[in-house]
N, C-alpha and C positions, 0 to 999 in steps of 0.2 A: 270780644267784639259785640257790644252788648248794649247800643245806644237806646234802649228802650223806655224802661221806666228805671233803668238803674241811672245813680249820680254818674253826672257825665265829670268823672275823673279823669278815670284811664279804664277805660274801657274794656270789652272784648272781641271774638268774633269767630266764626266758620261757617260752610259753604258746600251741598251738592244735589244731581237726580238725570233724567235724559235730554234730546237733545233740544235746546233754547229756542225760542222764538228772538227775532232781529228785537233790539232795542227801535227806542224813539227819541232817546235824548244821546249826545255824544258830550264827551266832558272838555273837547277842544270849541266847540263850537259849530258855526259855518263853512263850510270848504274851503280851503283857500282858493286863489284864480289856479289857472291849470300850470303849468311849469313854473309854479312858484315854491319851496317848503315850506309846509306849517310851522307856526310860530311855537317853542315851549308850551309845553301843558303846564296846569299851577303846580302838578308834582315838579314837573324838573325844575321849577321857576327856582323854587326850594333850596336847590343845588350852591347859589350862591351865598347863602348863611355861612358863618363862621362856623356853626355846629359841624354841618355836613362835610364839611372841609377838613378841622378838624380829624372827625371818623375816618374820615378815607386816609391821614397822613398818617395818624398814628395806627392803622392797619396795614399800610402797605398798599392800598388798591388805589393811592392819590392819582396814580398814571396810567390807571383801566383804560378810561375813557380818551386819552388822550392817542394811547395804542391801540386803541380800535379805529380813531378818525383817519391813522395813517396807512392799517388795511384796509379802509373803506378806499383810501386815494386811490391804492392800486388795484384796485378791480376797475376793467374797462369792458364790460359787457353785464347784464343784470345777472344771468346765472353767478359770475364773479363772485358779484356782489352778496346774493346769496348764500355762497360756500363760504365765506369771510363771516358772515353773520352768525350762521350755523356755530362753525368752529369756536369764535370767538365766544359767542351767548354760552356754551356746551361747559370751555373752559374756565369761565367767569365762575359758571357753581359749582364744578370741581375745584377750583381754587379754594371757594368758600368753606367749601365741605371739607377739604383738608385741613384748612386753619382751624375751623372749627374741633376737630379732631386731632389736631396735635403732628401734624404731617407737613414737613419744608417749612420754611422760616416763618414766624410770627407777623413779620415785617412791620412792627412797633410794637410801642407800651399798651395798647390795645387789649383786654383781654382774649383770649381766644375764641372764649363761648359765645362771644358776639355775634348776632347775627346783622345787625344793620350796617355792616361795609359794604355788603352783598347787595342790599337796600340801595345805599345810595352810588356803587359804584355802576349799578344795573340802571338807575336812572341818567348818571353821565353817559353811558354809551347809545340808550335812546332817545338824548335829545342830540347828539353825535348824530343820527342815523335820520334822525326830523328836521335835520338842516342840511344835510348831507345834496350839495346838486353834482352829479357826475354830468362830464361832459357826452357822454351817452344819452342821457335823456333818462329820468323815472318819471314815470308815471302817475298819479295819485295810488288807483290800486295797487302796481310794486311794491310801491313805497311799504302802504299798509301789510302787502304780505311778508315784507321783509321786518318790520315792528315786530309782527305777533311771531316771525319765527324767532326776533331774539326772546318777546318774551318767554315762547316756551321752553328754550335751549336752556337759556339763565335761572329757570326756575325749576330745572329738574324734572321737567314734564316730560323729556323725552329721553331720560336717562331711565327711568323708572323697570329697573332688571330683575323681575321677578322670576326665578328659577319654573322651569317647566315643571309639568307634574312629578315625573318621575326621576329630575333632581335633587342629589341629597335627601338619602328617604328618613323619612320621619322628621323635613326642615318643612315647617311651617311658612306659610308667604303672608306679611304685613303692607299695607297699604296706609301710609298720615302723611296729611296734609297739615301746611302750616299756613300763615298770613305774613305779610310784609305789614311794620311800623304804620300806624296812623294816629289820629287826631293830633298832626304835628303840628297844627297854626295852636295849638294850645300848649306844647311843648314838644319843639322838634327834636329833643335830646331822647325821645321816645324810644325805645326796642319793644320787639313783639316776642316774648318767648314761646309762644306757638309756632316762630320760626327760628329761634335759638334750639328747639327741639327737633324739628327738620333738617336741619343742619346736623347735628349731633348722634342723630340716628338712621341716618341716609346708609344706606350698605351694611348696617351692622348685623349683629345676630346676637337675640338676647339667649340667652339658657333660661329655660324653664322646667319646670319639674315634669311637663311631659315633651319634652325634648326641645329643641333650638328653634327659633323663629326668626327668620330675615327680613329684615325692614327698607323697604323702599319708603323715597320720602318726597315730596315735590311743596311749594312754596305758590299762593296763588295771590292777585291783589285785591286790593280795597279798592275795589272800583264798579258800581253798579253798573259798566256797561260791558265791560268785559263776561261778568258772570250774563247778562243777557243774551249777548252771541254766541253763549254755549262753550266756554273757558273751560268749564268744570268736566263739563259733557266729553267733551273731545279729549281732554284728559286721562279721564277715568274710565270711560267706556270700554277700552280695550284690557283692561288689567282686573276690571272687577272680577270676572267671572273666573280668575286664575287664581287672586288672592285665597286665603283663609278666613282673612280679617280687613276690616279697613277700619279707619277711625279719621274724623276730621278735626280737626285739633286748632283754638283758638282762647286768646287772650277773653277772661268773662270778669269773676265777682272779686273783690278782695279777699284775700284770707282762708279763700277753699278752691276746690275741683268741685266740677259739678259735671255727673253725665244726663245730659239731656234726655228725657224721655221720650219728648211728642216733638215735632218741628211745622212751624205753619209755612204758607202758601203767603204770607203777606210782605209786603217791605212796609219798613216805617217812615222813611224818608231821613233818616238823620244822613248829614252831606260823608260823602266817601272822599279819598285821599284827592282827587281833580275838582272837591268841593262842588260836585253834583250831587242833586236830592230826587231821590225817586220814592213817590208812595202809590203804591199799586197792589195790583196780585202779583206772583212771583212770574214774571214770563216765561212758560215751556212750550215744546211744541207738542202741539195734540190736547191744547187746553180741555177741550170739551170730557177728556178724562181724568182731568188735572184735579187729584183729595185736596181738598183743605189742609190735611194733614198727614204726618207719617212718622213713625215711629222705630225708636232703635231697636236694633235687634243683639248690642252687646250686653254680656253677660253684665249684666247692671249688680244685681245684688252679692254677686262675687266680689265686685270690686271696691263698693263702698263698704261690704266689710272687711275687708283686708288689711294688715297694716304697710300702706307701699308709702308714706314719708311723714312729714312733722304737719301738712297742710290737711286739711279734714276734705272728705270726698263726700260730696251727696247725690242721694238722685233726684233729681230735681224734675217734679209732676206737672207743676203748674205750667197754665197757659192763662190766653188771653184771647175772649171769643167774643163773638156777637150773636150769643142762643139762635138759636132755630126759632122763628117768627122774632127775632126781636129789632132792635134799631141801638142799641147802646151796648159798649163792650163791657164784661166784667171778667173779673180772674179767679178762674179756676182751680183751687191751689193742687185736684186729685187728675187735672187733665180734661180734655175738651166731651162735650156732651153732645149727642146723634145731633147729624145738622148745621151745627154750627158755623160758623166764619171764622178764620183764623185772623187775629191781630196783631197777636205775639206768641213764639212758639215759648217751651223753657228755653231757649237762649235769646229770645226776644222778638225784633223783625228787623237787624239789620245783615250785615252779611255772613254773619256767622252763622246766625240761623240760618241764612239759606244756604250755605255750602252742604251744611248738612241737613236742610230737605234736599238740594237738588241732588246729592249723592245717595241718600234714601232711596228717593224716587227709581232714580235709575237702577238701584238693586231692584225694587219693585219691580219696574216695569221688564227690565233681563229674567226674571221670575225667580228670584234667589232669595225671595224674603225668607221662606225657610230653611236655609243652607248656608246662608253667608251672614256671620255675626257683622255690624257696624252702624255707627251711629256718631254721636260727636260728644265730643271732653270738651270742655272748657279748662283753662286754666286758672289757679289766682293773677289779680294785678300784678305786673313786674314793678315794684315800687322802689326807688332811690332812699338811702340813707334820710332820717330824720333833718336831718342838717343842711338835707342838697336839695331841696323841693323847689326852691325859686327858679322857672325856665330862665328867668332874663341874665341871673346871678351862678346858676348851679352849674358843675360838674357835668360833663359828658357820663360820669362814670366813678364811682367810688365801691367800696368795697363790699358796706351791707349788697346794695344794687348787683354786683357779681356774684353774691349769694345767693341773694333770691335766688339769679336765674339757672345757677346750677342746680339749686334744690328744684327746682320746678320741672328742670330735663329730665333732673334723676327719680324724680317719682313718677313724672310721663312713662317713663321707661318702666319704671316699677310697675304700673297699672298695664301697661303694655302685657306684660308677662302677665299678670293676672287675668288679662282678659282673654289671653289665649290659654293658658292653663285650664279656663272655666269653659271653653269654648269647646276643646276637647273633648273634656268630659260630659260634657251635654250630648254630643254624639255620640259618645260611648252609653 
């Protein structure tokens, strides 16, 4: 998630820090009048393409949405409706995360490792929920509080079960975050393996040579306004200070990893998945303390030496500033200089950069900069077979394309393991 000065292919992306200040732009628009539902956002507009359609048949999830409008019917009071939301959102990404993982029926030709069923059946069920009028009466607010519980339930954000301290001794606690598919009006046949890796390593527990590590994993979107109201914040907040590790994990350059060194304070304005543009400072709250910058704290030189798969890992220094007295940006390829402005972090200034400044930040600010390793991966491009590149003409899905993306999980995971094996040993 990397709309910056990189070719806008395919991009990349990640995201974090503490708690938000309110946005000023909304990706729906205007209010609508009061007892009326809001109209589709341009994500779900999306839902009626052949593509989308497709994905959800040939996974099994073609009827998510369908069985979620008919528990929304029978709820007759808003709590109802709420429990119905909850459960449903909760099962949506345990569903996900089983298929992903090889657990109950495939329910199509579908790969498994796929992660955009999840994408697009999570979007059938909130535009189900934005059209939704019970004869009880919702409210505008309801409504919206009922939105963001399915978002958080479907995206793992409230499943996030990181063993206590003194569970499993000598099991290490992991924290990664992924992204949901974007720049779809360019090609909606898009997957994001920063959430093909989310899926794939949700619950699991890698072996490392200094002992097992358990991975929690949650899924967040492409959307500058969610990250404004503090999406990340509310999230992460309660699990950072338990973790051992986090990492925020997003789609960036062709043909390598990259761990991020430094993350800026800025957005760049390229448009997010409801084709909103924001270019601004990052909005947090308690601005007036708010770096320019922030910087990881995972074992960087561990991992870019290591051999964890066939993609090359770098550390990636550069940034993008506007010097201390000056008025013009230039790029720093060794990282920013006392002063500065931040323009572009190493992953740029769209949302991937800030997943991970605003998850920075907020180690920052809990005071765990020296105690809790994390920072952000990037991923290579998930690129399709030489042969399938045409959006209008091409494949859902062909075979190099499933390669990529398992080679991509499986060396996430490899570097995974490295970064806590190096993590370790630094305390020691």
């Amino acid at each position: 998630m990397r709309p910056l000065r990189v070719r806008i292919g395919v991009l990349g992306l990640a995201l974090i820090a503490s708690l938000a200040a309110p946005t000023t732009a909304t990706a729906a628009g205007a209010a609508p009048p009061v007892g009326t539902a809001p109209a589709p956002t341009v994500e779900e507009q999306r839902l009626d393409g052949q593509v989308p359609r497709e994905i959800l048949r040939r996974s099994g999830f073609a009827g998510v949405a369908e069985a979620f409008a008919r528990g929304l019917g029978r709820a007759d009071s808003y709590p109802g409706a709420r429990a119905v939301v909850a459960r449903e959102g909760a099962a949506l990404w345990r569903r996900a995360v089983d298929r992903v993982q090889g657990r109950g029926p495939a329910g199509g030709d579908l790969s498994r490792d796929d992660d955009r069923p999840l994408y697009w059946a999570r979007l059938g069920m909130t535009r189900e929920l934005r059209a939704w009028e019970p004869g009880f009466g919702l409210s505008e607010r309801q409504r919206s509080a009922l939105l963001t519980e399915l978002e958080r339930t479907s995206r793992g954000q409230r499943d996030l079960r990181l063993p206590g301290a003194g569970h499993g001794k000598g099991v290490k606690r992991v924290l990664l975050t992924g992204f949901d598919p974007f720049t779809l009006d360019r090609d909606i046949r898009i997957s994001n393996p920063s959430g093909a890796v989310a899926l794939a390593l949700d619950g699991t527990v890698i072996d490392t040579p200094d002992g097992p590590a358990r991975v929690e994993t949650a899924v967040f979107p492409v959307r500058w306004r969610d990250f404004a109201e503090g999406a990340v914040e509310r999230a992460l907040r309660p699990y950072l200070p338990r973790a051992d590790l986090f990492t925020t994990v997003s789609q960036g350059r062709v043909g390598r990893f990259d761990v991020e060194r430094t993350n800026g304070a800025w957005r760049g304005g390229f448009p997010d998945n409801d084709n909103v543009s924001r270019t601004e400072t990052v909005p947090v709250a308690d601005p007036a303390s708010q770096p320019q910058w922030t910087t990881t704290t995972l074992p960087y030189a561990a991992i870019t030496a290591a051999d964890t798969g066939r993609f090359p890992v770098y550390d990636n220094t550069s940034v993008t500033e506007i010097p201390a007295g000056g008025t013009e940006a230039v790029v720093r390829p060794d990282g920013p200089t006392p002063g500065s402005t931040a323009r572009e972090g190493g992953g740029g200034n769209y949302l991937s950069n800030e997943i991970a400044y605003r998850a920075t930040l907020l180690r920052d600010r809990l005071g765990l900069h020296g105690t809790l390793p994390g920072g952000h991966v990037h991923t290579p491009v998930l690129q399709f077979g030489s042969e399938n590149t045409d959006p209008a003409t091409g494949s859902v899905t062909d075979p190099e394309f499933v390669r990529n993306r398992l080679d991509i999980v499986a060396q996430t995971r490899a570097i995974v393991a490295v970064a806590v094996s190096a993590a370790v040993s630094d305390r020691d």
